[in-house]
N, C-alpha and C positions, 0 to 999 in steps of 0.2 A: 936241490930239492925245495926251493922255495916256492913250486903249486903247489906241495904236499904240506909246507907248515901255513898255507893260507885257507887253503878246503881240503883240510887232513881228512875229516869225516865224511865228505860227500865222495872225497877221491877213492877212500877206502871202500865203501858202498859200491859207489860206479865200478870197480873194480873187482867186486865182488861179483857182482850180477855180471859183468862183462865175461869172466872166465866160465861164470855158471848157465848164463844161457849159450854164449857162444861153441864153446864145449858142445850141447846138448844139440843146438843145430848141424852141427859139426858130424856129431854120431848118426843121427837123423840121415843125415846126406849121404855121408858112407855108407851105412848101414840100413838101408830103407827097408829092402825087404825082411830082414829078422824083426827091424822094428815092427811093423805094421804088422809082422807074423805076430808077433807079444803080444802088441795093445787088441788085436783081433781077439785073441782068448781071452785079453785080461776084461773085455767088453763083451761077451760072448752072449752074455744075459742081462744086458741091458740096450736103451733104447739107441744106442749108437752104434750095435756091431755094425751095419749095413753103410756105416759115413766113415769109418776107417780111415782110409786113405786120402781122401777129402777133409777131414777135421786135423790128422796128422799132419798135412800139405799149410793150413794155416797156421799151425802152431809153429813149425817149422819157420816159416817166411816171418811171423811176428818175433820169434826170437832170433832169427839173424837181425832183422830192422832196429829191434832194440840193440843190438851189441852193437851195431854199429852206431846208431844214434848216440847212445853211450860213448862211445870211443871217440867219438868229435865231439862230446860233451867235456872229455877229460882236455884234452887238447883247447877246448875254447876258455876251460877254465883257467891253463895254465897259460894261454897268451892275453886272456881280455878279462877273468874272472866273470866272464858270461854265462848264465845255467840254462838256459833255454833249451837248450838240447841235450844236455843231460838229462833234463827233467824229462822233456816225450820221452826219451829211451825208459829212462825209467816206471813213468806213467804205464807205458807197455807192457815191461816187467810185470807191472801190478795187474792189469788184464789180460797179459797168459796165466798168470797164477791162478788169479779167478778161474778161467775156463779150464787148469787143469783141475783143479778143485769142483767145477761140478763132474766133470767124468769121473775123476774118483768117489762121487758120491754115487752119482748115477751106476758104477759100478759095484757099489759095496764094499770098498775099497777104506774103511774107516780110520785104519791106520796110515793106509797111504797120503790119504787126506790132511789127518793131523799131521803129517811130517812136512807138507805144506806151510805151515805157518809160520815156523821160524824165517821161511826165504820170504812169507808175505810181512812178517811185523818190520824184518829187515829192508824192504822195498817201500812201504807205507814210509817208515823214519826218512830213508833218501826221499820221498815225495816231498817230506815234509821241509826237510832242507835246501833241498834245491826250490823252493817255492818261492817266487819274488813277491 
């Protein structure tokens, strides 16, 4: 485990975000139609019901790109100590978050939102350390 006692914190992070969006792209893909059935209602009264399927389709693809970007991040780390790729995966992390973050505003969705923040302060920190 000597990647893990050299970028214990960044590895942890990457890691985090790696099971959390990949996970979430993962359901996405199996599960398309319940999904896009959900966020349809959950958007029903706001300016996005009609982009459904289309706004889902991006999120979708940016958080598979980041888990994987991530996942060769972890792996670059543990042979060269290189962050560069962790870091875009990451960076990504942090601009899905955004865009869920305004749907759930655009939705009304104010709790959903704040429950948001802990996966955005946790992604912000990995920004910050993986930052050459």
């Amino acid at each position: 485990m000597n990647f893990l006692s050299n970028y214990p914190t960044e590895i942890l992070i990457l890691l985090f975000l790696i099971v959390t969006f990949f996970q979430s792209g993962i359901d996405k893909l199996l599960d398309w139609k319940e999904n896009v059935s959900f966020i349809k209602e959950h958007f029903k009264n706001s300016p996005l019901k009609n982009k459904v399927p289309f706004l889902l389709g991006i999120i979708l693809l940016i958080e598979i790109i980041a888990s994987i970007l991530m996942s060769i991040g972890v792996y670059q780390l543990y042979v060269s100590g290189e962050k560069k790729i962790a870091f875009l995966g990451v960076e990504l992390s942090a601009i899905t978050l955004i865009f869920l973050l305004i749907g759930q505003r655009l939705a009304k969705d104010y709790a959903g939102s704040m429950s948001l923040t802990v996966y955005f302060i946790l992604t912000v920190f990995g920004v910050f350390l993986l930052h050459n």
